[in-house]
N, C-alpha and C positions, 0 to 999 in steps of 0.2 A: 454173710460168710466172713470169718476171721480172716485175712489176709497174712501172710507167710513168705517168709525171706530167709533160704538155709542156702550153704553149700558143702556137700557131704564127699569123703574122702574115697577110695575106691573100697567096694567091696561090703560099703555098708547096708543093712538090713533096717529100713522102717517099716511097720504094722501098718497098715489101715486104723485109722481113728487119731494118727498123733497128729498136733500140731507143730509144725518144728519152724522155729523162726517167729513166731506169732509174731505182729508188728504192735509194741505196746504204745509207739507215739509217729508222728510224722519222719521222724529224722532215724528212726532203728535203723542198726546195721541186722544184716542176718547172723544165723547162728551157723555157725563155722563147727563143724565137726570132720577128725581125721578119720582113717580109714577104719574099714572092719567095724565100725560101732552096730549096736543091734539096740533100735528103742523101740519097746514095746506098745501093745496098746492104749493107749491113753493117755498115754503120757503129755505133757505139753513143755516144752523150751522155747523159751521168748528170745527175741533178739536179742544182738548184743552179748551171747553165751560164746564163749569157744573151748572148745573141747577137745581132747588128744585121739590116740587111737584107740579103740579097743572099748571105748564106755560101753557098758550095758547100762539097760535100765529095766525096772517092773516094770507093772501096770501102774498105769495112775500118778506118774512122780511126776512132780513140777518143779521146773527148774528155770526160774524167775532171771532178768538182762544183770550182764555186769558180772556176770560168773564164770569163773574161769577154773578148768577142767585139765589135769595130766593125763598120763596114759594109762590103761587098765583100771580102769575105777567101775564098778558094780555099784547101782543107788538103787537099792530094794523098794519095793508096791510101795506106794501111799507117803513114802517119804516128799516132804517141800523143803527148797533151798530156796530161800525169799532174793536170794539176788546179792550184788556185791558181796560175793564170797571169792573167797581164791581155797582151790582142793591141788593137793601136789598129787604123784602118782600112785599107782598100787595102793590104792583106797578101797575099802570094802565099805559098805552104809546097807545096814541092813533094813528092814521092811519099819513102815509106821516112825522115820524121825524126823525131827524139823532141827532146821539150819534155818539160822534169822539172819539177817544182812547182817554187814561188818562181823564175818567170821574170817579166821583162817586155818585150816588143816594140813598139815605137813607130808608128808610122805611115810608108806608101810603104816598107815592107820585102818584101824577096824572098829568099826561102834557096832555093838550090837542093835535088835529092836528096840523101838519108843526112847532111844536118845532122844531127850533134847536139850538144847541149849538157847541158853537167851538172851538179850541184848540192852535191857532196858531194867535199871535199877532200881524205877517208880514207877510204873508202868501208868502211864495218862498224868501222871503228877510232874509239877516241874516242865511243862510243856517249854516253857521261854527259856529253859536252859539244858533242856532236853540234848543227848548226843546219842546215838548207839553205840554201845562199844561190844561186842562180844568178844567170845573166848577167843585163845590162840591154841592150836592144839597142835602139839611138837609132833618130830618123826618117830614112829614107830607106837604111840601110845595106843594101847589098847581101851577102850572104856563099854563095860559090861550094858547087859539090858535092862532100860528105865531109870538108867541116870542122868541125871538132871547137873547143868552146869549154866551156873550163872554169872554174868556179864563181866568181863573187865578178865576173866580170871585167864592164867597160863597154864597150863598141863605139859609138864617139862618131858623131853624125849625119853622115852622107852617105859614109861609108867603103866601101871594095871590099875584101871580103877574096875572095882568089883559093881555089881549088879545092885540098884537100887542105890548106889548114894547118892548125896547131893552135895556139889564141890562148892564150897563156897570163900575158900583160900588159894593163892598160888601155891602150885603142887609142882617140889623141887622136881629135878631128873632121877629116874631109876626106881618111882616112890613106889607103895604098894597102898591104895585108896579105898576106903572102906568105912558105911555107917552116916549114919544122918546128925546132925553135918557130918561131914568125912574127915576122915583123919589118917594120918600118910605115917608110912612105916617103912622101912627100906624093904626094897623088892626083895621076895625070894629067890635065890640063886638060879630054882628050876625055872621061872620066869622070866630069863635076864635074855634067852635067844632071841634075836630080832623077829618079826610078824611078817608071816611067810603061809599065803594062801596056795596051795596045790594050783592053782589056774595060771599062778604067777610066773611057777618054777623054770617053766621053756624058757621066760623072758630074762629071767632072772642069772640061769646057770645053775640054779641052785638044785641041791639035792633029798627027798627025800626024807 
């Protein structure tokens, strides 16, 4: 049996079937999560995670030691987050995306399905000088479904990147992103309101 080390904040809902805390080595801390979180069935969070209040999760997400979690964040079915990541708050992550260590994601972000993003420039090549570095992904960016964003790159605050590109440049602030490879265009005006999920609005003040 997997052995497990969490301590969860009031009012939170676990499923049957998660493992929460999993111990990946002798020395784990447990996974710290604040209140009200709901993790669904299957899911597994390794030690070493902490989390704010309010996380949901699907089915099936894995969320690997070393990761660090704000408040209100939803991680859709089947998504993995390999660990060493930092997520800010009011984060949406929709079903089927991977997150690879050394990422970072900022606050008021939404990715839609099959995001992913990567971490390694040669992948298995260059072992002896190997580093990971993945993306930075600023406040408010949006990035459409089955876009692909690869290693090193920044995604500056409040950008759209549209469905299907693949980033393979720093993408100023404000950009509008689109096309294989992608190419940046000043955001449309009607895109320019910050990223405001309905579930947020209580927390938020916002309206409407």
């Amino acid at each position: 049996m997997n052995e497990v080390r969490h301590e969860c904040g009031p009012g939170c809902r676990v499923a049957p079937g998660v493992l929460l805390g999993l111990v990946y080595r002798d020395q784990a801390g447990p996974a710290r999560l604040g209140a009200d979180c709901v993790i669904r069935a299957g899911t597994i969070i390794y030690g070493d995670v902490v989390a704010g209040a309010d996380l949901q999760t699907g089915h099936h997400v894995t969320i690997r030691e070393h990761t660090s979690i704000g408040d209100h964040v939803v991680i859709g079915t089947n998504t993995v987050i390999d660990g060493h990541v930092a997520i800010g708050s009011f984060v949406k992550i929709e079903s089927n995306c991977y997150i690879p260590t050394h990422v970072t994601i900022g606050t008021r972000v939404f990715f839609g399905p099959n995001v992913v993003l990567t971490n390694d420039r040669y992948p298995l090549k260059q072992r002896a000088s190997y580093r990971p570095q993945g993306p930075v992904i600023e406040d408010e960016v949006t990035l459409g479904a089955g876009v692909v964003v690869v290693p090193g790159i920044t995604i500056g605050r409040g950008s759209f990147v549209a469905a299907g590109a693949v980033v393979t440049r720093d993408v100023p602030p404000q950009s509008f992103v689109r096309g294989v490879p992608a190419r940046c265009a000043p955001l449309p005006e009607h895109l320019r309101e910050t990223n405001l999920a309905l579930s947020w609005m209580k927390h938020l003040g916002a309206q409407p």
